[in-house]
VEXTINU-596130 format. One line per 5 residues: number of its first residue (from 1); for each residue x, y, z of C-alpha. Coordinates in pm, 1 decimal. Each point is the difference from the previous one (the first is absolute). Layout:
NUM> X:Y:Z | ...
END
This chain:
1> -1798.1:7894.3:24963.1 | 297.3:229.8:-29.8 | 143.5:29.4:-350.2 | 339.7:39.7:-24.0 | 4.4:92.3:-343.5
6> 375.9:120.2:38.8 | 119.6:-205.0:264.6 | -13.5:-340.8:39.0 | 129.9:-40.4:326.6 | -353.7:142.5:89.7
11> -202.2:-208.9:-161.9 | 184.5:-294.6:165.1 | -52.0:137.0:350.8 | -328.2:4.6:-90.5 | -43.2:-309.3:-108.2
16> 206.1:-138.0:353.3 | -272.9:181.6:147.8 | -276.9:-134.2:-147.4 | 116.0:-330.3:48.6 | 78.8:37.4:366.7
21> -357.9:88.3:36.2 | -155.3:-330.8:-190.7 | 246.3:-169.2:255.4 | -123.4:185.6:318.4 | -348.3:-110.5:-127.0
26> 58.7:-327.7:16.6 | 234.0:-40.2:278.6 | -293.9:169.1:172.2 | -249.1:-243.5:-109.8 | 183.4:-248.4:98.3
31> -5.2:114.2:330.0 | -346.5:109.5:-5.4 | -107.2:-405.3:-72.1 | 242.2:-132.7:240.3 | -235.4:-149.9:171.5
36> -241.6:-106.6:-282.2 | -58.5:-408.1:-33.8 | 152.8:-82.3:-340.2 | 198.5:347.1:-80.0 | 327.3:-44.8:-218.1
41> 264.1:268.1:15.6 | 70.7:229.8:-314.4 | 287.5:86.0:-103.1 | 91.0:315.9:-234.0 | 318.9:-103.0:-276.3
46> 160.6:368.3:108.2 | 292.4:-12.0:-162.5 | -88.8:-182.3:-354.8 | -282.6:233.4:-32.4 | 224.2:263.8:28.3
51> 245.2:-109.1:-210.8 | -304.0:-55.6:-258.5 | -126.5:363.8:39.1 | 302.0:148.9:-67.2 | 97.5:-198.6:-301.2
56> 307.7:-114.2:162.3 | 142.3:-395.3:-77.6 | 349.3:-112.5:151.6 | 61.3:335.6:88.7 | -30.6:143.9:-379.4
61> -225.7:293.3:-113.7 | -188.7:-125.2:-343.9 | 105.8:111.2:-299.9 | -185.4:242.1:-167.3 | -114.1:-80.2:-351.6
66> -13.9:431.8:-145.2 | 203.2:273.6:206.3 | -314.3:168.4:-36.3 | -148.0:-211.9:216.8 | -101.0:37.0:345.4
71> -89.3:-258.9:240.7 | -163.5:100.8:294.5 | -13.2:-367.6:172.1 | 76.5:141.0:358.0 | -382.3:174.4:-21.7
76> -145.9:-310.6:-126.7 | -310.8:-143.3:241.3 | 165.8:-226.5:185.5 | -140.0:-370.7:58.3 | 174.1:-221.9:196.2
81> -55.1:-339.1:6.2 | -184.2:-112.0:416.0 | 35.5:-407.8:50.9 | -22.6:-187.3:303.2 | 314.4:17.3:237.8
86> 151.9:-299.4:-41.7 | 183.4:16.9:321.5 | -300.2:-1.6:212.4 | -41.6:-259.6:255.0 | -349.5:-147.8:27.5
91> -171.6:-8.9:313.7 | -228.4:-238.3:128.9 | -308.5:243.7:-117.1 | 188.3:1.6:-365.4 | 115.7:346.9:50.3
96> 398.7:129.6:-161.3 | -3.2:299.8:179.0 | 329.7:23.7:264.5 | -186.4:352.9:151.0 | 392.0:72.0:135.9
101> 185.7:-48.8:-360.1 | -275.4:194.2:-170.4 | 46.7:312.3:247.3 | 393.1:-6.7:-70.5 | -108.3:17.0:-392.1
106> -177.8:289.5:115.0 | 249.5:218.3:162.6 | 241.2:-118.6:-286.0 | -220.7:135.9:-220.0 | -104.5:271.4:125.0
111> 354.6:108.1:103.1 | 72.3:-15.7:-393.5 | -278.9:183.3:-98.2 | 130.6:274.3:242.0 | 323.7:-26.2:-208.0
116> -117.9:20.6:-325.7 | -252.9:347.6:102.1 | 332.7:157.0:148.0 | 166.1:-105.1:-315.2 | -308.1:150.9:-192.2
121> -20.6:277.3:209.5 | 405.6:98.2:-25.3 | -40.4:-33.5:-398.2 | -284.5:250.3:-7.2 | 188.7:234.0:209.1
126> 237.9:18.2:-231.5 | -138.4:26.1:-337.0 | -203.5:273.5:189.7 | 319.5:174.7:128.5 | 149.5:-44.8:-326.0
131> -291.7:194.1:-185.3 | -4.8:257.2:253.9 | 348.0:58.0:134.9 | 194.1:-143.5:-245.6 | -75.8:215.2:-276.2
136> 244.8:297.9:27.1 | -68.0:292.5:151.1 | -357.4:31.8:-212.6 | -243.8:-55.2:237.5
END
């Protein structure tokens, strides 16, 4: 896990990533039992667990209690809550998974993954140009 220590909008990436990736687990299980007798569809709460991870309510940043303080929630192991999809149509074998609706998840997904290691990646770049190019002419 990346600690972003300084920057916060690193640790949050991070955190986007690691939660893309318990998503792309189970959208992949999902289609990986779509033909098991019985199998019910998971579902990953994305965006709550996000919101959780990062400490962020209604849209507000919590308060610290000291300014000496430092919270480092974006870093935190992040544990999303998995519950059966409620969405899912059962078939006559008792199975939720709709193989087509789970494969859209799945490029969704992944597409935002994608984002959020550009995003990462563009970050990085510059924090690295801004320690190496940025400082003056002392090289």
């Amino acid at each position: 896990m990346i600690d972003s220590g300084f920057d916060p909008v690193i640790g949050a990436l991070n955190t986007s990533l690691n939660l893309r990736l318990v998503n792309q687990n189970v959208l992949t299980a999902n289609i990986a039992n779509a033909d098991t007798p019985g199998y019910k569809a998971q579902a990953v709460e994305f965006e709550h667990a996000l919101r959780d991870a990062l400490g962020v309510a209604g849209g507000l940043q919590p308060a610290e209690t000291d300014s000496k303080h430092i919270v480092h929630r974006a870093t935190d192991p992040v544990k999303p809550e998995i519950f059966d999809d409620p969405s899912g149509v059962e078939s006559l074998d008792g199975n939720t998974v709709d193989r087509a609706a789970e494969m859209a998840k799945l490029a969704e997904n992944q597409l935002l993954y994608d984002a959020s290691v550009e995003m990462l990646k563009r970050k990085l770049g510059m924090l690295k140009y801004s320690i190496s190019e940025g400082g003056g002419g002392n090289r």
